[in-house]
Backbone as JSON, one array per atom type, in Angstrom:
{
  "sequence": "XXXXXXXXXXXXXXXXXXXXXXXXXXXXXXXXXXXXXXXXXXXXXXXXXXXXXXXXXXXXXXXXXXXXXXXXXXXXXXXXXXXXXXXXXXXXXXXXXXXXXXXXXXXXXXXXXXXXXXXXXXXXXXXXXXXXXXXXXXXXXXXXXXXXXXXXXXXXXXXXXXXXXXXXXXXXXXXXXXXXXXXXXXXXXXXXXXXXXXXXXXXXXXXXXXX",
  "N": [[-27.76, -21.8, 16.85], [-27.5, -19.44, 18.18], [-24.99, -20.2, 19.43], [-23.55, -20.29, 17.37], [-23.04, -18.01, 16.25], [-21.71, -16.57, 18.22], [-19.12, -17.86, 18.26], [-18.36, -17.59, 15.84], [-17.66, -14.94, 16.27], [-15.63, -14.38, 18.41], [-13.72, -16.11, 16.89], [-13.56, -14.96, 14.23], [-12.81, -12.28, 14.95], [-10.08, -11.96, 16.36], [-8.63, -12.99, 14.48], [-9.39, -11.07, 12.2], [-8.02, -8.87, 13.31], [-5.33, -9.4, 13.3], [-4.53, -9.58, 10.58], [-4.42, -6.89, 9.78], [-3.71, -5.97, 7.24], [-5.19, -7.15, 5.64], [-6.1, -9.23, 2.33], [-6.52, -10.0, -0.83], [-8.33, -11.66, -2.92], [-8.72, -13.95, -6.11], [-10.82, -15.79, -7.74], [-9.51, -17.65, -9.27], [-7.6, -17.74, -7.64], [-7.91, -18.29, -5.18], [-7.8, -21.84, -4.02], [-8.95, -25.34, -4.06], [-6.61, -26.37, -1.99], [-5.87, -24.44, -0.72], [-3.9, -23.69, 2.24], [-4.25, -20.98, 3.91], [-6.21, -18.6, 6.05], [-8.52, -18.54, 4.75], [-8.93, -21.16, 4.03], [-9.38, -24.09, 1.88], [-11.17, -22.87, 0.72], [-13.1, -22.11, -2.28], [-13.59, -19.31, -4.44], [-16.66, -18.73, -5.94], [-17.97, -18.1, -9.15], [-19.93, -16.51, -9.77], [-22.09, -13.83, -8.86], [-23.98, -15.52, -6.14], [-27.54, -16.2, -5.23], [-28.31, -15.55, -2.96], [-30.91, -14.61, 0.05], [-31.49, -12.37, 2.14], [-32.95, -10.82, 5.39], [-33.95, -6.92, 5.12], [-33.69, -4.43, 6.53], [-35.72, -3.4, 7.19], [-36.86, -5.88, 7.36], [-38.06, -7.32, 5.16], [-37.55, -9.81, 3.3], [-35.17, -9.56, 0.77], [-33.26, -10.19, -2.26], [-29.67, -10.72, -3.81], [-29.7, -11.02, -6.49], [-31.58, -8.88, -7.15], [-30.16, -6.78, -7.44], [-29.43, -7.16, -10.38], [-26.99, -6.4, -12.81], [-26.34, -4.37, -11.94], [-22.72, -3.36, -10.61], [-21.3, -5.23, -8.42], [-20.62, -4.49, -4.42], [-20.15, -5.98, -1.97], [-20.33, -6.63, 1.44], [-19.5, -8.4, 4.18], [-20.08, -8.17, 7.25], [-20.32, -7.08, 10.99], [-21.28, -6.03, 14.03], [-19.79, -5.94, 16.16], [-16.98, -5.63, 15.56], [-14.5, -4.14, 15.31], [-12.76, -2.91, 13.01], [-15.29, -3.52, 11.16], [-16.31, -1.25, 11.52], [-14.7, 0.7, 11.21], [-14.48, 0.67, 8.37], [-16.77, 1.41, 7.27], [-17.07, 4.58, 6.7], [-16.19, 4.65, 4.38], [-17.29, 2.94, 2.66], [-19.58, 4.06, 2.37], [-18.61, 6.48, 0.98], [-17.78, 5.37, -1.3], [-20.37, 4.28, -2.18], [-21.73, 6.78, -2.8], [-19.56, 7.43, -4.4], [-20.17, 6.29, -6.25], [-22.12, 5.63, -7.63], [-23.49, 6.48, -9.76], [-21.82, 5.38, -11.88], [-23.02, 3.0, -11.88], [-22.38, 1.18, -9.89], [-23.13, -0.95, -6.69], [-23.23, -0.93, -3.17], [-23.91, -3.09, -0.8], [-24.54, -4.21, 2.34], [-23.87, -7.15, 4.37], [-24.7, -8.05, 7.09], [-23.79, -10.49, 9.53], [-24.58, -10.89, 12.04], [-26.89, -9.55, 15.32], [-30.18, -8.84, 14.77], [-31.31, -6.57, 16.85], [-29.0, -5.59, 17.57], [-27.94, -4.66, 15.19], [-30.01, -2.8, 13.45], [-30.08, -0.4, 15.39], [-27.31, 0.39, 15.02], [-27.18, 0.85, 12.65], [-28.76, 2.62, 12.23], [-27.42, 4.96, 13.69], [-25.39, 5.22, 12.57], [-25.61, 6.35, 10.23], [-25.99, 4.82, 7.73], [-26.74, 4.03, 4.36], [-26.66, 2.36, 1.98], [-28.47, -0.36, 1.04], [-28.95, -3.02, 3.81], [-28.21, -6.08, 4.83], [-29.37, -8.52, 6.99], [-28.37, -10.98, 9.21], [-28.41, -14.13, 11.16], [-27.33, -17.55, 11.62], [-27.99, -17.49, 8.57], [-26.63, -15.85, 7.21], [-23.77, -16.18, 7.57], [-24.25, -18.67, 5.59], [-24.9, -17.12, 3.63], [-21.91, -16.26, 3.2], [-20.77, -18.55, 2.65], [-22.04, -19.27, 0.41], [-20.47, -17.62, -1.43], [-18.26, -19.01, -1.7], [-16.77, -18.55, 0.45], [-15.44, -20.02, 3.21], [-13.94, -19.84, 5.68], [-13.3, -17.57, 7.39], [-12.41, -14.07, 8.37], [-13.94, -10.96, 10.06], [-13.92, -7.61, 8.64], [-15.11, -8.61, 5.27], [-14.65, -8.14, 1.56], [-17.17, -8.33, -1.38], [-16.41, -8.16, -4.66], [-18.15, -7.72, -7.47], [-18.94, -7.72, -11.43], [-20.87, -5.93, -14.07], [-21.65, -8.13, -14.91], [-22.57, -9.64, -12.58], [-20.34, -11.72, -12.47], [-17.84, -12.73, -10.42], [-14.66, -10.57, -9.14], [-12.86, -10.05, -7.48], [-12.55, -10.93, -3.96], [-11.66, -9.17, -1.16], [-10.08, -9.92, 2.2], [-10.35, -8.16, 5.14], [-9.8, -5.04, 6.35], [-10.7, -2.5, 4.34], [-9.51, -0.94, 2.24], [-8.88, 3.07, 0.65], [-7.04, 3.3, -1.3], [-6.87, 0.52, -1.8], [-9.42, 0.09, -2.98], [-9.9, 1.7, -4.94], [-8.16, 0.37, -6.68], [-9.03, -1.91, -7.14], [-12.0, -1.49, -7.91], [-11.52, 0.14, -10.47], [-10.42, -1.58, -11.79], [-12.72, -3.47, -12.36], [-14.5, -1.46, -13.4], [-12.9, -1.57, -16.09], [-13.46, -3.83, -17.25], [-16.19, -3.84, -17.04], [-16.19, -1.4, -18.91], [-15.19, -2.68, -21.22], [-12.65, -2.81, -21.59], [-10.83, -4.38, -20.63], [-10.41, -7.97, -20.52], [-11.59, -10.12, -17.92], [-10.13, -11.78, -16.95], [-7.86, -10.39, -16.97], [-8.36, -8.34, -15.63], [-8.31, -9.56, -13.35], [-5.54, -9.94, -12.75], [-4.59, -7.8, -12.3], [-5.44, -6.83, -10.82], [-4.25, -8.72, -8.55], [-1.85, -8.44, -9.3], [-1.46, -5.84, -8.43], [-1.62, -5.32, -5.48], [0.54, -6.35, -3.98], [2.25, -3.76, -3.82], [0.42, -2.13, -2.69], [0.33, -2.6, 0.05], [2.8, -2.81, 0.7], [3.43, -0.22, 0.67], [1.7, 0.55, 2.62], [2.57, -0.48, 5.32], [4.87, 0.98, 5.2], [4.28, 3.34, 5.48]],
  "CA": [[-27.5, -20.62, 16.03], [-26.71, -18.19, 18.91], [-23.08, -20.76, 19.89], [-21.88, -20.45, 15.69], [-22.25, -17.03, 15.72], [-20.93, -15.89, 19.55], [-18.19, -18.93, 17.96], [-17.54, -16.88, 14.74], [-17.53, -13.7, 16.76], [-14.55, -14.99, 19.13], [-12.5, -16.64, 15.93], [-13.02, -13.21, 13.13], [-12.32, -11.45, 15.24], [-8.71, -12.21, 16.49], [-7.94, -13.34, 12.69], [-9.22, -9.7, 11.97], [-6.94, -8.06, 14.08], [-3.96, -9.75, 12.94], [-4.56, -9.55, 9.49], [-4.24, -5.15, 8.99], [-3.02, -5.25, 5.8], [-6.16, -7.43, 4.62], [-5.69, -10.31, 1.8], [-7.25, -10.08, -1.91], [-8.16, -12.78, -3.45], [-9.64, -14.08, -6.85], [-11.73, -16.79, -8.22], [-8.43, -18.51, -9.04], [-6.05, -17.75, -6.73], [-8.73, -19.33, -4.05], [-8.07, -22.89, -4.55], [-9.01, -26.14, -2.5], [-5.3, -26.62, -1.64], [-4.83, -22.93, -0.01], [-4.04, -23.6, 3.79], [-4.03, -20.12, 4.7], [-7.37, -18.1, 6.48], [-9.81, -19.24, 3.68], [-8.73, -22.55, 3.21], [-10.71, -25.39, 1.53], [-12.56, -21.98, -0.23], [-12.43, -21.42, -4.14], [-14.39, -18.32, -4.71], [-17.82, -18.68, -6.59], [-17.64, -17.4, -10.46], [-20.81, -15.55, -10.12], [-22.9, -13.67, -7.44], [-25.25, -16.27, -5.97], [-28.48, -15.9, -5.45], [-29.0, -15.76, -1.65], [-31.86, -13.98, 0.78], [-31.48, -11.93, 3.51], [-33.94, -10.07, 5.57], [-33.42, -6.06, 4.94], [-33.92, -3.43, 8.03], [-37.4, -3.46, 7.44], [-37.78, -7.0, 8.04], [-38.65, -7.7, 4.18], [-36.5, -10.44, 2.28], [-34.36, -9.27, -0.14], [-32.41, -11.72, -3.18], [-28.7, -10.2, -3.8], [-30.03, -10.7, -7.49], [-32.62, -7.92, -7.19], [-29.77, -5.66, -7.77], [-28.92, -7.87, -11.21], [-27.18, -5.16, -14.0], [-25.24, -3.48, -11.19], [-21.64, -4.1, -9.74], [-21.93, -5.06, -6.3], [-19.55, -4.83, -3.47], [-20.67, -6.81, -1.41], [-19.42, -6.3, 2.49], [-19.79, -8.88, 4.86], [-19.66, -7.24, 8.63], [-20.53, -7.22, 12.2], [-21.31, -4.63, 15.0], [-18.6, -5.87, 17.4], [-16.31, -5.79, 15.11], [-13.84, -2.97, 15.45], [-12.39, -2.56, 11.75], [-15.64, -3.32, 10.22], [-17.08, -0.27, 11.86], [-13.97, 1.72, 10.7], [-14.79, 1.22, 7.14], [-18.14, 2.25, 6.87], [-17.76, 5.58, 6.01], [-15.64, 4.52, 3.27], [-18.08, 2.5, 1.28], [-20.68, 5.36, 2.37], [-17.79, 7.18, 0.08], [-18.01, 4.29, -2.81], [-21.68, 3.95, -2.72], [-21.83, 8.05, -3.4], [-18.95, 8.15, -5.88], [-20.18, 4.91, -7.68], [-23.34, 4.73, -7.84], [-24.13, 7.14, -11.0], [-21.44, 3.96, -12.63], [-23.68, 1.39, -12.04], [-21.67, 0.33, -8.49], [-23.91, -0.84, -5.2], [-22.97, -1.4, -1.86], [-24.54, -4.14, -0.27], [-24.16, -5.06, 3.77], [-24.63, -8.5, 5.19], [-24.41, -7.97, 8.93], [-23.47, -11.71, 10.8], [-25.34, -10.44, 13.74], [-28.28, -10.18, 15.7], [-30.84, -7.5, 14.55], [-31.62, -5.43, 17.92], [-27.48, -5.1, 17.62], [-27.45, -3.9, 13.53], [-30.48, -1.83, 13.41], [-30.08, 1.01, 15.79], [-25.98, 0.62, 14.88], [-27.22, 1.23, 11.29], [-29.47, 3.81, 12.05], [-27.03, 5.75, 13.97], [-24.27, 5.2, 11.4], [-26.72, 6.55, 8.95], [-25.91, 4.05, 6.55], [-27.51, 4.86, 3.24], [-26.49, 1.79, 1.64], [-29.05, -1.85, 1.97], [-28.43, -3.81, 4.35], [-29.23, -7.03, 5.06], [-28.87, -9.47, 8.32], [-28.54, -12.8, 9.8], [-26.77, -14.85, 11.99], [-26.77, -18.53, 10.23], [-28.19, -16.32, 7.54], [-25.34, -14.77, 7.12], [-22.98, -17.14, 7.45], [-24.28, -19.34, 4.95], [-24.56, -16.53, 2.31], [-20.62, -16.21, 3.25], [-20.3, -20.14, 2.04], [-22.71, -19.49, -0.74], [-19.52, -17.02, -2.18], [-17.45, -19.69, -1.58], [-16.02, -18.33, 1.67], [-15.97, -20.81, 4.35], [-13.39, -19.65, 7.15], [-12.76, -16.07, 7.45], [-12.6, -13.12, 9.53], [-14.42, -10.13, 9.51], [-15.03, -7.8, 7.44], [-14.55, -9.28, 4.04], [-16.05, -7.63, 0.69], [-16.91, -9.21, -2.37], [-16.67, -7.24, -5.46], [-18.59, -8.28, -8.85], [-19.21, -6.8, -12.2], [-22.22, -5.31, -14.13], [-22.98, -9.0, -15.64], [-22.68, -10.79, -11.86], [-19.24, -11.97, -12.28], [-16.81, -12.35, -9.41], [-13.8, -10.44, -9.53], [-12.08, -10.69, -6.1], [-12.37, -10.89, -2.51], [-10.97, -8.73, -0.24], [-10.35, -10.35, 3.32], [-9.91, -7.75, 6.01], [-10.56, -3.78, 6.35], [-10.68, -1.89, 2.89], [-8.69, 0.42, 1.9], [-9.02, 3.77, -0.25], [-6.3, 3.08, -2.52], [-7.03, -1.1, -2.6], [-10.89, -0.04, -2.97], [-9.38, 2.35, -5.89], [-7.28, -0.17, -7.44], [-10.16, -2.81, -7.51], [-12.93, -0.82, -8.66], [-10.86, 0.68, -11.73], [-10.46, -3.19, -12.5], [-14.13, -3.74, -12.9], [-14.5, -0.43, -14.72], [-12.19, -1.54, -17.27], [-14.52, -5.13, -17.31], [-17.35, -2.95, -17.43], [-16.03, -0.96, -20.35], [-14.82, -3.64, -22.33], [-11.16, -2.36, -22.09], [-10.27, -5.46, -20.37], [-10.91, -9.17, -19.89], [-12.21, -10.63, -16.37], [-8.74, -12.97, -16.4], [-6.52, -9.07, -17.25], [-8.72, -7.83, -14.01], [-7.71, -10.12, -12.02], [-4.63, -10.17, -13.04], [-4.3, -6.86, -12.37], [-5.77, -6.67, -9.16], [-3.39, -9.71, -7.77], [-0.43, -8.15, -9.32], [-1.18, -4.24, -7.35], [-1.8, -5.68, -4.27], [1.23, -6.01, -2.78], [2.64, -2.32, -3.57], [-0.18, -1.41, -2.12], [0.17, -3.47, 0.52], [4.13, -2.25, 0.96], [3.23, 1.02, 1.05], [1.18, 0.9, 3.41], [3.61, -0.79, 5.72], [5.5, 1.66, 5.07], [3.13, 4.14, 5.98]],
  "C": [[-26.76, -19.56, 16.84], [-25.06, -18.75, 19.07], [-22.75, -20.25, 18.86], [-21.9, -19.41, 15.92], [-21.66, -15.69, 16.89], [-19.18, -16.42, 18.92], [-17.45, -17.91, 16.85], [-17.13, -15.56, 15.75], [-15.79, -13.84, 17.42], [-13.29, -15.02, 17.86], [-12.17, -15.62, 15.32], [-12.7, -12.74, 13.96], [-11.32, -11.12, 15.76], [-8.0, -12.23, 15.07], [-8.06, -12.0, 11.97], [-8.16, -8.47, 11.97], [-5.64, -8.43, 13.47], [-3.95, -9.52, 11.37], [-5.03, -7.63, 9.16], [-4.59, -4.98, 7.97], [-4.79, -6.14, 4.59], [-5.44, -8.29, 3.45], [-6.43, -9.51, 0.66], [-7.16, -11.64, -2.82], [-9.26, -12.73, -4.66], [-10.03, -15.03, -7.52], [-10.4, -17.88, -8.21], [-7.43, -18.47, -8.68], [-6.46, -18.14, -5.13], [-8.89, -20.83, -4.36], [-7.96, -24.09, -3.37], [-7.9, -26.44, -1.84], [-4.87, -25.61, -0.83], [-5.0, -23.58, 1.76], [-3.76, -22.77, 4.71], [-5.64, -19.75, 5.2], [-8.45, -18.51, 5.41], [-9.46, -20.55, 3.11], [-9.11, -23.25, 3.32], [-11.42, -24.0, 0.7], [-11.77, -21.71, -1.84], [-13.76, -20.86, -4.42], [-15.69, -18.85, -6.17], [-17.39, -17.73, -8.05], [-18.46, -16.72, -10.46], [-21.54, -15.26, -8.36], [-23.8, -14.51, -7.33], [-26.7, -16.01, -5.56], [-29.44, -16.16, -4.21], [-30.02, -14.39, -1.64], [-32.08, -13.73, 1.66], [-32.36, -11.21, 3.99], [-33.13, -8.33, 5.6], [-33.78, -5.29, 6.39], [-35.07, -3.42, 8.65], [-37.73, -4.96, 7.53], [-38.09, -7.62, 6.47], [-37.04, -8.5, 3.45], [-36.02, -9.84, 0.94], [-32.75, -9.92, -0.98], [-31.11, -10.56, -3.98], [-28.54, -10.02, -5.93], [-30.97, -9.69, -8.0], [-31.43, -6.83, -7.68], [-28.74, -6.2, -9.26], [-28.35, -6.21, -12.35], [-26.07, -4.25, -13.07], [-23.93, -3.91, -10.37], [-21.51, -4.09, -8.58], [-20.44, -5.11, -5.39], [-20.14, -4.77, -2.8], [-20.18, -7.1, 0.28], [-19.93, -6.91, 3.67], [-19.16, -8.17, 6.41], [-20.09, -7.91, 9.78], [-20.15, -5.82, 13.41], [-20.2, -4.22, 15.35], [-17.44, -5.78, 16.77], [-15.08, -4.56, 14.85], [-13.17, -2.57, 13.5], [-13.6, -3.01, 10.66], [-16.19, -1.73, 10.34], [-16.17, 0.95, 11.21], [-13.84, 2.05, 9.4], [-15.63, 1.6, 6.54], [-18.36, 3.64, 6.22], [-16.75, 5.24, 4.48], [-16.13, 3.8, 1.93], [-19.29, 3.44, 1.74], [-20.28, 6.03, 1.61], [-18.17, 6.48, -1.17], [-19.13, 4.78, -3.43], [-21.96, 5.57, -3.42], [-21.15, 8.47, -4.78], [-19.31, 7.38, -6.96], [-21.23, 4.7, -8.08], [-23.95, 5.02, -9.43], [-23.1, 5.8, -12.17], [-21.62, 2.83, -12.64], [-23.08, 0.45, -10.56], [-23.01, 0.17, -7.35], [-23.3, -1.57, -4.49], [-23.81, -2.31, -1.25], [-24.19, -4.55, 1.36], [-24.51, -5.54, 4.21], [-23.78, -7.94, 6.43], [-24.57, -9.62, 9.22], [-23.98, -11.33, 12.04], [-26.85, -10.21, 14.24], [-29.23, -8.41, 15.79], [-31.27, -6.5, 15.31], [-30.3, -4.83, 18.18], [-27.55, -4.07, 16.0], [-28.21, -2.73, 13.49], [-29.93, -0.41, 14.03], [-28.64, 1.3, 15.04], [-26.29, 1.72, 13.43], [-27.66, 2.24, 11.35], [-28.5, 5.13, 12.39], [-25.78, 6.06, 13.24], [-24.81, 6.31, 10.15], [-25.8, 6.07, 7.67], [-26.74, 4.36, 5.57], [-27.48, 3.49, 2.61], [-27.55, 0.1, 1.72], [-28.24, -2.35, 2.96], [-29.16, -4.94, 5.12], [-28.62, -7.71, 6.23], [-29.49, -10.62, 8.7], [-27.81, -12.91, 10.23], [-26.58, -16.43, 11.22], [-26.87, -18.1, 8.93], [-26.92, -16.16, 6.36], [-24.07, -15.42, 6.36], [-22.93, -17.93, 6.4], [-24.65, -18.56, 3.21], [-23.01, -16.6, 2.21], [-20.06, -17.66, 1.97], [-20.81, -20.05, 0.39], [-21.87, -18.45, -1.96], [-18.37, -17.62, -2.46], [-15.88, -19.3, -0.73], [-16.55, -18.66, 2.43], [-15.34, -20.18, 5.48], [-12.62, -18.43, 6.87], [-12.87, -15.47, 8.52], [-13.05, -12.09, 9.25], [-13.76, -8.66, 9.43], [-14.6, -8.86, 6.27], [-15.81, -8.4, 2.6], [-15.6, -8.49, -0.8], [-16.97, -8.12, -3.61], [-17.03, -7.96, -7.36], [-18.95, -7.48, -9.8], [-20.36, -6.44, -12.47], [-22.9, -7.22, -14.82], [-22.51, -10.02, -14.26], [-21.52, -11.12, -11.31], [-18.2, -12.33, -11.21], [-15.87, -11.81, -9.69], [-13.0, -10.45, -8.1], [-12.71, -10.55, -5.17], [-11.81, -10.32, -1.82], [-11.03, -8.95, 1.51], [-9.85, -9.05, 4.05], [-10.18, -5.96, 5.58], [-9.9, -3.44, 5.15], [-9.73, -0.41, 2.96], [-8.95, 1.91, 1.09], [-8.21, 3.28, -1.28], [-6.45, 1.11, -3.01], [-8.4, -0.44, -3.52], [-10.85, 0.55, -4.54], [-9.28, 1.54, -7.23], [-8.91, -1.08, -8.12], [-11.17, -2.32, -8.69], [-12.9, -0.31, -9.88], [-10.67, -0.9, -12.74], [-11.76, -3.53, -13.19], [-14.22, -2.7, -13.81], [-14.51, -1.0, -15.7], [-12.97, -2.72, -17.78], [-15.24, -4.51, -18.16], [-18.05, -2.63, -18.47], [-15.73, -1.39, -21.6], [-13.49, -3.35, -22.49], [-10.43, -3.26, -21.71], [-11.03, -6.87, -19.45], [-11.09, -9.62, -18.31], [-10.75, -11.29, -16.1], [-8.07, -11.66, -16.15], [-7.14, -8.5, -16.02], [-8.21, -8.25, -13.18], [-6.44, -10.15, -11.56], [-3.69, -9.21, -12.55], [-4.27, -6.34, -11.09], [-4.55, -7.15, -8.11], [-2.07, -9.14, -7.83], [-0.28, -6.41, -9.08], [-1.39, -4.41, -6.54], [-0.86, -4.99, -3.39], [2.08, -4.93, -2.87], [1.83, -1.64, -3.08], [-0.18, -1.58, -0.54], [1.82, -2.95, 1.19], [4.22, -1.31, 1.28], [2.65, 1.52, 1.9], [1.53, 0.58, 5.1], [4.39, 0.0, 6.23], [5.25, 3.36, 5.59], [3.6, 5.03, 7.51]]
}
């Protein structure tokens, strides 16, 4: 357990670095044929129904927070750009929460590393940790080979609606979240989300480039 996840530590975190601009991906635009950074993965249609231990040590099932849209933010201590988006879903979880949104953080790491980090972060948000743990909630989203961070973002009935590989943005986090909304609200279908998502990406994505 300690080699996979010194092993993952080593791999995300080069693939991190190189990857800035971050990927989005969604249910079907992850397919077993992709042979880029997640390939062999086709995203899960619904949140699954893993169990991680929480700060306090007490298991906690990613369905306990069933009814609410989760973004879902797989991390790590050492990780230099997950640490840089923290206060930004500390931002989410505040502006979203009265709309039914929760933040969720699986830490990949080893709990005498997350705790104090968390404490001194003052994270507000759950958070849960493991090291195969972890990992194998990652698979159980139907992300096998990534780099960290990565967040998952689902609606109020479960749903998947994309993936975002690599550090979050305000204006992706924006774009996304207004997608589910519209889910949410019934103003538009789960396919017109996605659809929607995939096709603001890359002006967001240009612009920032550009930046």
């Amino acid at each position: 357990m300690l080699v996979a996840v010194a092993a993952l530590a080593a791999g995300a975190g080069a693939y991190v670095y190189q990857q800035r601009t971050g990927r989005t991906l969604t249910p079907q635009a992850a397919t077993p044929g992709d042979r880029g950074p997640e390939r062999g993965a086709r995203l899960a249609a619904a949140v699954p129904d893993v169990s991680l231990a929480d700060r306090a040590g007490q298991m906690r099932s990613l369905h306990e927070w069933a009814g609410k849209s989760l973004i879902v933010n797989f991390w790590a201590t050492w990780c230099a750009p997950c640490r840089n988006e923290i206060p930004l879903l500390q931002k989410l979880q505040r502006e979203h929460a009265a709309e039914g949104f929760q933040v969720v953080g699986i830490a990949a790491d080893f709990r005498d590393k997350v705790i104090p980090f968390a404490d001194g972060m003052k994270i507000e948000y759950p958070v849960l940790i493991g090291e195969q743990e972890a990992l194998d909630a990652a698979k159980a989203f139907g992300v096998e080979a990534f780099g960290f961070p990565f967040t998952i973002f689902a609606d109020a009935r479960g749903r998947i609606v994309a993936a975002h590989m690599g550090e979050l943005t305000q204006p992706e986090a924006d774009l996304i979240l207004g997608a589910v909304q519209a889910v949410n609200a019934g103003r538009q279908s789960l396919d017109g989300a996605r659809a929607t998502i995939e096709s603001g990406m890359p002006a967001l994505k240009h612009a920032a480039r550009g930046s």
